[in-house]
ZADRENTOR-405887 format. One record per residue: x, y, z of N, C-alpha, C in turn; residue number from 1. Coordinates in steps of 0.001 Angstrom, whole numbers, plus 500000, padded with zeros to 6 digits. Example, Ala and Ser with C-alpha at 12.3 -4.5 7.8 and 13.67 -1.06 7.14 Angstrom:
BEGIN
   n.xx   n.yy   n.zz  ca.xx  ca.yy  ca.zz   c.xx   c.yy   c.zz  nr
 513190 494310 507800 512300 495500 507800 513200 496700 507800   1
 512850 497750 507080 513670 498940 507140 512900 500030 507870   2
END
This chain:
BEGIN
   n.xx   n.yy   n.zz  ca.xx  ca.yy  ca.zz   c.xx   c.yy   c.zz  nr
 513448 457258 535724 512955 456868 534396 513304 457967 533403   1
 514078 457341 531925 514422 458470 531409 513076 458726 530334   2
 513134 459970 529982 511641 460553 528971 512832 461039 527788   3
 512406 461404 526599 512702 461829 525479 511987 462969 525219   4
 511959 463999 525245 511623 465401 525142 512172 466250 523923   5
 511800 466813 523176 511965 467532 521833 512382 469643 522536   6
 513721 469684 522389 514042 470944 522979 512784 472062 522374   7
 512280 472752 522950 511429 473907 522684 512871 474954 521584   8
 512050 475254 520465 512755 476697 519672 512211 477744 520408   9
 513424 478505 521211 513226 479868 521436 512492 481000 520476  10
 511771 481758 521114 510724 482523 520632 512397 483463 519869  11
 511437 483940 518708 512352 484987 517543 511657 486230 518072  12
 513127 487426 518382 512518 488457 519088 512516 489453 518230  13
 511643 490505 518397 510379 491074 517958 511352 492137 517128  14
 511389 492390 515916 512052 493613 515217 512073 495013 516268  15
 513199 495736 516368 513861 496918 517031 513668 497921 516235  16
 512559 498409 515107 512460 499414 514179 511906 500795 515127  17
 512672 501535 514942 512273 502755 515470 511548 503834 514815  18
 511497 503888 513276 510804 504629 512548 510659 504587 511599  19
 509540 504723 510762 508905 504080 509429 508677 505727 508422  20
 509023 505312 507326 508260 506727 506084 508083 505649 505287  21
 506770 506145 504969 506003 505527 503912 505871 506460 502187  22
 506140 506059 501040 506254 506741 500195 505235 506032 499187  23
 504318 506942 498366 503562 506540 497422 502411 507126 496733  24
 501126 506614 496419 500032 507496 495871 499104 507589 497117  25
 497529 507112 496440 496672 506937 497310 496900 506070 498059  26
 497093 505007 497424 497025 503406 498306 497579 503381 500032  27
 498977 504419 499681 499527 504628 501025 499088 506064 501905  28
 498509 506571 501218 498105 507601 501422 496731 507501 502927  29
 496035 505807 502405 494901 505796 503524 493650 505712 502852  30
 493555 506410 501067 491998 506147 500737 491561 504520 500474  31
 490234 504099 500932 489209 505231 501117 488821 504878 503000  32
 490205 504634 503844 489826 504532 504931 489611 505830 505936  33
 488213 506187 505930 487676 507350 506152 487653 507608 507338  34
 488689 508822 507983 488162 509222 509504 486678 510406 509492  35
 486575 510303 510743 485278 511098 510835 485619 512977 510616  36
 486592 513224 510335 487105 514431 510644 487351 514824 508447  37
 487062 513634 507798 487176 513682 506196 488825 513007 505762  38
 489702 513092 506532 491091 512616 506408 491294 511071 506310  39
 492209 511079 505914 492375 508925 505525 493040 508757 506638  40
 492806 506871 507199 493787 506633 507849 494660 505689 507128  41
 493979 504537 507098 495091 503453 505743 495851 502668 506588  42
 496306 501557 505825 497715 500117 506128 498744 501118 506807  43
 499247 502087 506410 500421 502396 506743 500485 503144 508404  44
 498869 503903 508458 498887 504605 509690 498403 503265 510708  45
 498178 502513 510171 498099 501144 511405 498676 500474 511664  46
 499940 500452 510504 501201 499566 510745 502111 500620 511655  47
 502077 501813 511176 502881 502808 512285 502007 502811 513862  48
 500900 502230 514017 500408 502642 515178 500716 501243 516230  49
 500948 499631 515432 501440 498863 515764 502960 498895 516307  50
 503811 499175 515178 505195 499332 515567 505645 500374 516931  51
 504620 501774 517154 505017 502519 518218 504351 501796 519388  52
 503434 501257 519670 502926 500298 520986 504214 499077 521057  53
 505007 499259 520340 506182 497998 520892 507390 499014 521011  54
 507478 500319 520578 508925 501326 520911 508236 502587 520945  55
 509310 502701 522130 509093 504159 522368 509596 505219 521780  56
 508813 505987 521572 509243 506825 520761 509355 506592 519519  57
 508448 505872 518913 508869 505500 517546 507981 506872 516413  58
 509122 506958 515789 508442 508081 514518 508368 507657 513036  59
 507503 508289 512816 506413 507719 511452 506607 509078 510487  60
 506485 508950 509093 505815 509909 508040 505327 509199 507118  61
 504551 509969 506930 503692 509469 505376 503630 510816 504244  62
 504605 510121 503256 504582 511423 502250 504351 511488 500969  63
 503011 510102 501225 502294 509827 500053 501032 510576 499529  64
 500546 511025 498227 499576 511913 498105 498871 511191 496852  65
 497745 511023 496991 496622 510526 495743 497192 510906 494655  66
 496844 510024 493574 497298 510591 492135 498740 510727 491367  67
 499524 510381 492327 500987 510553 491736 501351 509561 490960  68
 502273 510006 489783 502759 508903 489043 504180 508517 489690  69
 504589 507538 489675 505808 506853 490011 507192 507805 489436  70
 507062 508973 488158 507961 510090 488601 507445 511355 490046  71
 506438 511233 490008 505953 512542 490522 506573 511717 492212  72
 506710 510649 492207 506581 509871 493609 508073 510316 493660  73
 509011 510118 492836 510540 509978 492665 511217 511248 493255  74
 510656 512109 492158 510931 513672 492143 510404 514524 493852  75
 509318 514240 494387 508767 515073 495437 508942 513828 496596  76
 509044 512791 496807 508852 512130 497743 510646 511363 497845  77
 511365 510767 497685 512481 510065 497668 513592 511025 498356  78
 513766 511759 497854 514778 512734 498542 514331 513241 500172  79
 513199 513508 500548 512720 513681 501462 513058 512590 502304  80
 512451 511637 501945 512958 509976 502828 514113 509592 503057  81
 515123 510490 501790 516316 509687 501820 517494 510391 503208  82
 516689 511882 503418 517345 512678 504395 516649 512224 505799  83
 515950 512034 505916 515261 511137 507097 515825 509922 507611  84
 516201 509272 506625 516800 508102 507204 516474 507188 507928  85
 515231 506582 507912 514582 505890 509180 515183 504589 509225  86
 514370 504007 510152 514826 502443 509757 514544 501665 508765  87
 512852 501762 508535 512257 501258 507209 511333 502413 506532  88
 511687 502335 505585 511008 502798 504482 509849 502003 503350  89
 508828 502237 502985 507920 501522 502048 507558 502329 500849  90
 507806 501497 500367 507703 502334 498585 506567 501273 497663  91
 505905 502094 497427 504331 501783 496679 504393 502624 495615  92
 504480 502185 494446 504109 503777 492992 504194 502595 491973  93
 503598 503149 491252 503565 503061 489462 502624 502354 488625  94
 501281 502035 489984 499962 501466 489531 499576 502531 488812  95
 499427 503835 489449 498634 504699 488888 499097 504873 487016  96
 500533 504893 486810 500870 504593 485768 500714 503568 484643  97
 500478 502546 484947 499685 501310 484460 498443 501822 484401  98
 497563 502304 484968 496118 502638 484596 496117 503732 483431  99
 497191 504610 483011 496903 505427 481777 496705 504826 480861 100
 496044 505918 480036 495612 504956 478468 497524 504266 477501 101
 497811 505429 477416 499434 505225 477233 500348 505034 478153 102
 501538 504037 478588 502144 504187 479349 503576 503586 478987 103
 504452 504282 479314 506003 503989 478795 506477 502779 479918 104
 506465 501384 480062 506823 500640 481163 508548 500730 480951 105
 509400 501413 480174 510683 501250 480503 511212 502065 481330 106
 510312 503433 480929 510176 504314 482000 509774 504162 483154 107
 509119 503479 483334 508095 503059 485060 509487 502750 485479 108
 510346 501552 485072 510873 500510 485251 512129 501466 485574 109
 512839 503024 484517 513744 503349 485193 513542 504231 486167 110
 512525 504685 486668 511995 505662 487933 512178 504287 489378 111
 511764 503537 488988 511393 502378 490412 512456 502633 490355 112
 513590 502165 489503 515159 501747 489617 516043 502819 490532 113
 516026 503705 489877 516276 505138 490713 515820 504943 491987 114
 514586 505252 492486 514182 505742 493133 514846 504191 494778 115
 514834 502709 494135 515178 501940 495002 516540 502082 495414 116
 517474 502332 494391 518786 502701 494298 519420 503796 495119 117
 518201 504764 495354 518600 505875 496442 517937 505305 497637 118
 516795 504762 497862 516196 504800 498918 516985 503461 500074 119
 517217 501980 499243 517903 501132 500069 518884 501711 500853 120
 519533 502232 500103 520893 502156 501093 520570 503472 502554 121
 519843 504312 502287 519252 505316 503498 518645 505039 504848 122
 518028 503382 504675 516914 502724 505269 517466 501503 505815 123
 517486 500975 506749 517761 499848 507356 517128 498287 506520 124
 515727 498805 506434 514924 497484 505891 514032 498322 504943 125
 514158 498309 503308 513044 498996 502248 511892 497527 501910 126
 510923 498078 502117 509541 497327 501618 508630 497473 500830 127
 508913 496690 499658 508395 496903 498463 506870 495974 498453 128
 506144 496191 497090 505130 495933 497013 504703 494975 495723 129
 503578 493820 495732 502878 493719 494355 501347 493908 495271 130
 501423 495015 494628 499584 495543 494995 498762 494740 494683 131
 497453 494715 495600 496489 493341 495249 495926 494568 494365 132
 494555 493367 493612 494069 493687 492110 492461 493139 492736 133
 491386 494144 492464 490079 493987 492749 489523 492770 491507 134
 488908 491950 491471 488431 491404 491002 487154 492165 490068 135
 487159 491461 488444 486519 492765 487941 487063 493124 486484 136
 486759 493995 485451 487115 494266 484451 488445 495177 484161 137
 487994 495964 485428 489260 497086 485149 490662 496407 485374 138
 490823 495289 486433 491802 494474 486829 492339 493552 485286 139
 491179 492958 484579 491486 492175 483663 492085 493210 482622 140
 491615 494085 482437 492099 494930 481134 493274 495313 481275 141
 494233 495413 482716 495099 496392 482990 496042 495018 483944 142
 495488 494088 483692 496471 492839 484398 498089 492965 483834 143
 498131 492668 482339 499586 492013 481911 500495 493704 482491 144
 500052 494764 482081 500928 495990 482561 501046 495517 484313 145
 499761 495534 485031 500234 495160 486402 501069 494588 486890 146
 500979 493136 486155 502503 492006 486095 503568 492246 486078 147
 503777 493030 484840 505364 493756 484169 505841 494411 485478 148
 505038 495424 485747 505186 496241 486952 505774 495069 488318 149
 504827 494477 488706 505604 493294 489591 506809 492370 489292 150
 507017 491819 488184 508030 491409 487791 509382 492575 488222 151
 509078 494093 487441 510034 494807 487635 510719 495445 489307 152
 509364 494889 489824 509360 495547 491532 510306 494291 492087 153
 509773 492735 491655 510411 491895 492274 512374 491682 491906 154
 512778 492198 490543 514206 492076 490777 514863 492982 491280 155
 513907 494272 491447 514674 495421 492161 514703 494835 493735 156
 513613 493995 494533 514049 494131 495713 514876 492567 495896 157
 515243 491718 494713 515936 490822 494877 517568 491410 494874 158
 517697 492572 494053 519356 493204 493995 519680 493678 494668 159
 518727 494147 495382 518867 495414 496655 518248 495191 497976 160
 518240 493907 498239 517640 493673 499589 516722 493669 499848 161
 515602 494302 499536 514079 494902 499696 513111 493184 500029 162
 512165 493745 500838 511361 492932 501971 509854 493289 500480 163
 509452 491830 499540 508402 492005 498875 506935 491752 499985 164
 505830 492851 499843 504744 491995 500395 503806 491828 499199 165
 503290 490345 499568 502535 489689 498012 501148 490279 498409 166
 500362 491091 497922 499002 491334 498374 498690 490867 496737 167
 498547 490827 495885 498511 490395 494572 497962 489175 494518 168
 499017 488497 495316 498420 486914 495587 497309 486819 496581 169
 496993 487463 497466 496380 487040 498307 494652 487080 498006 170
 493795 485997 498085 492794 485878 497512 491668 487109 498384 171
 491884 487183 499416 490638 487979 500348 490879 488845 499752 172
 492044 490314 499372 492238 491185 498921 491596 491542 497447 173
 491361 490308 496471 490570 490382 495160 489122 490673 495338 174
 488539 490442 496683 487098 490291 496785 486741 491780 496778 175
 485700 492008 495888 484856 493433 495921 484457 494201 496830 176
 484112 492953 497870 483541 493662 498920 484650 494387 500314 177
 485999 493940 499662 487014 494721 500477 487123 496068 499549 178
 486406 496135 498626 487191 497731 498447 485913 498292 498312 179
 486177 499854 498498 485107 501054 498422 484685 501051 496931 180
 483607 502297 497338 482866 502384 495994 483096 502776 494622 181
 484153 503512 494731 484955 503962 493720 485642 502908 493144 182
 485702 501910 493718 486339 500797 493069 487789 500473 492774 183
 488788 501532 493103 489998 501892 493390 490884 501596 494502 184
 489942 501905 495455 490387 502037 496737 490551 500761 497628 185
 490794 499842 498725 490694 499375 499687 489428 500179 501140 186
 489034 499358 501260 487636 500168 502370 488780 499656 503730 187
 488085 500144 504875 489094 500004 506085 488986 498763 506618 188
 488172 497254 506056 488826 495921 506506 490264 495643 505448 189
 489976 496386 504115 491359 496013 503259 492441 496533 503758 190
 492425 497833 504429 493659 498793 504946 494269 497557 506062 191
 493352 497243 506680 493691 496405 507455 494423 495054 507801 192
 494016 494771 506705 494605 493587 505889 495895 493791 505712 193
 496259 494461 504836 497610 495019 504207 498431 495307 505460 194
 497683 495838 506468 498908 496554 507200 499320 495169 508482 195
 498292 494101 508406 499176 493090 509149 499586 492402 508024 196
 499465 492464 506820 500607 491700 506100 501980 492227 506066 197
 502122 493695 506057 503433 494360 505870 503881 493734 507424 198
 503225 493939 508345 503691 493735 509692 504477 492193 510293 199
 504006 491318 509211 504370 490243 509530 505070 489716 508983 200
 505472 490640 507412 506791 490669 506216 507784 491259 507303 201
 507933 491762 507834 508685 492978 509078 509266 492212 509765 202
 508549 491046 510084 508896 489580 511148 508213 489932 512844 203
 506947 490761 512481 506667 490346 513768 505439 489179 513687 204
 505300 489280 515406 504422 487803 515363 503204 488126 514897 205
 502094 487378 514119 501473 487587 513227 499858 487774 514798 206
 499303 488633 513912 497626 488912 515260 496857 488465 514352 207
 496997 488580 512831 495865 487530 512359 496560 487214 511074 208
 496433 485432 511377 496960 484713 510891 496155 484191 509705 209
 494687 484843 509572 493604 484236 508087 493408 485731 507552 210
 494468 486876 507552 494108 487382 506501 494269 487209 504964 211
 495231 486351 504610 495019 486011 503232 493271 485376 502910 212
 493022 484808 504421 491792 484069 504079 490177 484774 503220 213
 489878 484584 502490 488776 485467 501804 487222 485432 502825 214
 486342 486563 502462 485449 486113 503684 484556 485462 503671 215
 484007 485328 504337 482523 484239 504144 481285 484633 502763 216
 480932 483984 501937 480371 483864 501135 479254 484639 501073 217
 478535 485296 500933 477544 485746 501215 475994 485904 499788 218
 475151 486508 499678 474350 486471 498829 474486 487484 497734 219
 475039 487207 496395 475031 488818 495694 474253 489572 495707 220
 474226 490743 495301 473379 491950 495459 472536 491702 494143 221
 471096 491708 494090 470022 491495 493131 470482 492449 491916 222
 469992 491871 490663 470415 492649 489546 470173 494061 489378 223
 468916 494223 489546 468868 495845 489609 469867 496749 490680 224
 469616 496035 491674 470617 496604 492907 471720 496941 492240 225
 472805 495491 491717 473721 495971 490947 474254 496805 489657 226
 472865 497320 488820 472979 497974 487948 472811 499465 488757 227
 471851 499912 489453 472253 500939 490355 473063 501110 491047 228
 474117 500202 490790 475739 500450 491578 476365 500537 490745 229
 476063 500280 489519 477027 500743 488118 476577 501913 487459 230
 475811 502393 487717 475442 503674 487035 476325 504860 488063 231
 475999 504562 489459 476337 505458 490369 478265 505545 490546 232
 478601 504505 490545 479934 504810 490546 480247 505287 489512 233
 479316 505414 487943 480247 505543 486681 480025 507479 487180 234
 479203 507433 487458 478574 509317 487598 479441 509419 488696 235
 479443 509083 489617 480583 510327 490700 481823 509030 490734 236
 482929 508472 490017 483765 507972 489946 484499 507667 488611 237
 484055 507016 487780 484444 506642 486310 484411 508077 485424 238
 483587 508657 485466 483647 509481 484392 484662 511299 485009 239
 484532 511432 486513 485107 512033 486805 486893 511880 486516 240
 486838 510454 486958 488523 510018 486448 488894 510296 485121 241
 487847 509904 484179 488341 509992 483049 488518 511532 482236 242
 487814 512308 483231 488043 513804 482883 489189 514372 482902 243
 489823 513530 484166 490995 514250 484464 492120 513474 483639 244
 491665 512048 483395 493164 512186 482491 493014 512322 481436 245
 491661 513410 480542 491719 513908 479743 492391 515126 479394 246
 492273 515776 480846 492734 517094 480920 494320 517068 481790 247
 494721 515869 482180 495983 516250 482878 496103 516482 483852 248
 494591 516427 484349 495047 516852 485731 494918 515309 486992 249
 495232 515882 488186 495263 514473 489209 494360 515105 490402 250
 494146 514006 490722 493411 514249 492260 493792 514381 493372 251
 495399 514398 493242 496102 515176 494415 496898 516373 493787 252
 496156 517031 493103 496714 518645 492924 496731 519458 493677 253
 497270 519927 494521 497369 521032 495196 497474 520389 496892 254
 497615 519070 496962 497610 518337 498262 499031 518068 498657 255
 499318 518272 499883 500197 518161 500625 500048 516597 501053 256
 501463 516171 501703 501227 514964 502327 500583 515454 503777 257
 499905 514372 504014 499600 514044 505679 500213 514016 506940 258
 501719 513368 506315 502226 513547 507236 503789 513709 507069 259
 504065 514759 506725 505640 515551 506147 506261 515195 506845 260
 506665 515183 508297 507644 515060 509127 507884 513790 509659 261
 509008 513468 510181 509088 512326 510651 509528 512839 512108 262
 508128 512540 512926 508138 512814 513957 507592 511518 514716 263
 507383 511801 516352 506772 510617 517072 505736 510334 516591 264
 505315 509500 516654 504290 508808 515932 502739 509120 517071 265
 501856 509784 516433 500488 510291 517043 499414 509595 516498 266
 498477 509231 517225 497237 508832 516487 496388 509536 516060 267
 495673 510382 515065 495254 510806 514576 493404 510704 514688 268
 492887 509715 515317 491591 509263 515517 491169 509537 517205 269
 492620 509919 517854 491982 510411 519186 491501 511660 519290 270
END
């Protein structure tokens, strides 16, 4: 008896990346995913901790530092990556630039340019970004610059090959309750998030398939509650920020990256 059977598609095998540098501010940097020791871990040290459990020997850097503007990223971080040479490279910068009171976007726009222009061709696979956006005022005030910024990220990695990951779009990533208190940051379910989205932009097989999904609904925090969460972040967060870009200065002054070298890839939490 004959049957009619639909051929099975062979499984798509698993990306061969041997080593990742990550380039950027905080975001890649790990805040505010807090180890117990005071150090960040972040999307990027979990996407490097994924990729080395599938190769051996796989080596990682991260030579991203809080606070940098998308030159400061260009100038101290790009050349470093570009002598490294890994397989993939990820480039994150020029939010922090959009958040100044003044900001030159032709300039943003010729630093990315540069900086993709050297970095593609060094790197096997470059992975660019549209950063998700917290839901909230500071997001609305600072949206249309955010955009520009994505618009400008998306034709650079359409000319040059570059792998976009949409966290921008993705609705769970807008929710408040994925980011820390500072209100800046991603807390360590957002790090998390991000780093199986990059992982599955990469083309591997996806381990969770509802992180775009937002989370379960829950009860807001009572009004007073929430006005004692606005006073407290404005005192040790808002007004500290705004000191410094009164005065010029950043919150990674005098900070080194985490992880300079591109070496085997270590976990840092053992």
């Amino acid at each position: 008896m004959q049957t009619n059977s639909t051929p099975s598609t062979p499984a798509q095998p698993s990306p061969a990346y041997t080593s990742l540098v990550a380039l950027g501010d905080s975001f890649t940097e790990g805040m505010s995913d807090l180890l117990p020791d005071g150090s960040y871990r972040g999307w990027a040290d979990l996407l490097a901790g994924r990729m080395a459990a599938r190769t051996p020997d796989f080596r990682y850097a991260n030579l991203a530092v809080r606070g940098k503007l998308i030159g400061q990223i260009v100038h101290e971080q790009v050349d470093v990556a570009v002598t490294m040479r890994p397989d993939v490279i990820t480039l994150v910068g020029g939010l922090n630039d959009t958040l100044r009171p003044k900001v030159d976007m032709s300039r943003v726009r010729d630093l990315l340019t540069e900086a993709v222009e050297r970095l593609a061709p060094s790197c096997e696979q470059l992975v660019l970004m549209r950063s998700p956006g917290r839901q909230g005022p500071v997001l609305e005030r600072f949206r249309p610059r955010m955009e520009e910024l994505f618009t400008i990220v998306e034709g650079l990695a359409e000319r040059h090959g570059a792998l976009i990951v949409d966290l921008y779009g993705a609705p769970s990533l807008a929710d408040p309750r994925l980011w820390d208190v500072d209100r800046l940051h991603l807390t360590a379910e957002g790090h998390r998030r991000v780093a199986e989205a990059v992982w599955q932009t990469l083309g591997y097989d996806p381990e969770d398939t509802e992180w775009r999904t937002p989370m379960a609904a829950t009860v807001p925090p009572a009004w007073l509650a929430r006005r004692v969460a606005d006073a407290r972040f404005a005192r040790q967060h808002l007004l500290p920020w705004i000191g410094r870009r009164l005065t010029g200065r950043s919150s990674g002054d005098g900070l080194v990256a985490k992880r300079p070298d591109l070496l085997p890839y270590k976990d840092l939490t053992d």
